[in-house]
C-alpha positions as CSV (number, residue, x, y, z in Angstrom):
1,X,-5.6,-124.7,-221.2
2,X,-5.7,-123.8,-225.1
3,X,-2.9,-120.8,-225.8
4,X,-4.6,-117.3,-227.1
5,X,-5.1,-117.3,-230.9
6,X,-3.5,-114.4,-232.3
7,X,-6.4,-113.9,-234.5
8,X,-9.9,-115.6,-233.7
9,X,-12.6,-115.4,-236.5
10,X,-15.6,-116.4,-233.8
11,X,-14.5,-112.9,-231.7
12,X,-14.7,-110.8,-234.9
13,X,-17.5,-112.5,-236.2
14,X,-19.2,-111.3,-232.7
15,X,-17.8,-107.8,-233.0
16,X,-18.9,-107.5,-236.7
17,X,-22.7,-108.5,-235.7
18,X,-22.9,-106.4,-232.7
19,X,-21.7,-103.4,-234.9
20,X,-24.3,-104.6,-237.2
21,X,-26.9,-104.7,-234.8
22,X,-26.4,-101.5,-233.8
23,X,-26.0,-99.6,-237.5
24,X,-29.4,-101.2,-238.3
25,X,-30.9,-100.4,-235.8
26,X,-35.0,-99.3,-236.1
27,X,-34.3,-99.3,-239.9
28,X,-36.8,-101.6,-241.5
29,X,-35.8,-104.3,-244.1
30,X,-36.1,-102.2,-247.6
31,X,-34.0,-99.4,-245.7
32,X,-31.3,-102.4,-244.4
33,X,-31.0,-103.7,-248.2
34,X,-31.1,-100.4,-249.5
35,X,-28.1,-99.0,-247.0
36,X,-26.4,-102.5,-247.9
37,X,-26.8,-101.4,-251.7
38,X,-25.4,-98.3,-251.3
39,X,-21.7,-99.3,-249.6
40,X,-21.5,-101.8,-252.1
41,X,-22.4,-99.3,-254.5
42,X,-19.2,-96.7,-252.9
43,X,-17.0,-98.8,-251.3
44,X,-13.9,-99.2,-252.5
45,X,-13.3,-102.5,-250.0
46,X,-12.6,-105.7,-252.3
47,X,-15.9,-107.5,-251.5
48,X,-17.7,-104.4,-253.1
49,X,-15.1,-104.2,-256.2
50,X,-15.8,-108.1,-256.6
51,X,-19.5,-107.6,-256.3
52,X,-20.0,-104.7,-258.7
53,X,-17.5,-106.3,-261.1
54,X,-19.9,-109.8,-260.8
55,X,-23.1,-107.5,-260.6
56,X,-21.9,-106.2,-264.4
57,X,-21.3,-109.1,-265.7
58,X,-24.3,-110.7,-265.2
59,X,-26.7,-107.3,-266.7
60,X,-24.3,-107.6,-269.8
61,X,-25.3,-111.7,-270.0
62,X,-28.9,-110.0,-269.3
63,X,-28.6,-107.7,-272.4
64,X,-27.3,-110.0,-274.4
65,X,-29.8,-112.5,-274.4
């Protein structure tokens, strides 16, 4: 019998969809993209520091060219 993983990425993969599922619930797609927008718009979480930072670089290569 395998030994219990301390941490297993499959289980919070699950959790993270089913938390998903339920947070988008009834919204349509333009209101799913437009709530997704908006947290990485506010969040201060890494993945939305790195996105905004990548986001910024790419309209100042848009403005420059």
């Amino acid at each position: 019998m395998p030994e219990k993983k301390a941490f297993d990425c499959v289980d919070m993969k699950n959790q993270i969809q089913a938390q998903h599922a339920v947070e988008y619930a009834g919204l349509s797609d333009e209101e799913r993209w437009a709530l997704v927008a908006h947290k990485l718009a506010t969040s201060d979480d890494a993945i939305a520091r790195k996105w905004r930072e990548i986001t910024a670089l790419a309209e100042s290569k848009k403005g420059k060219s």
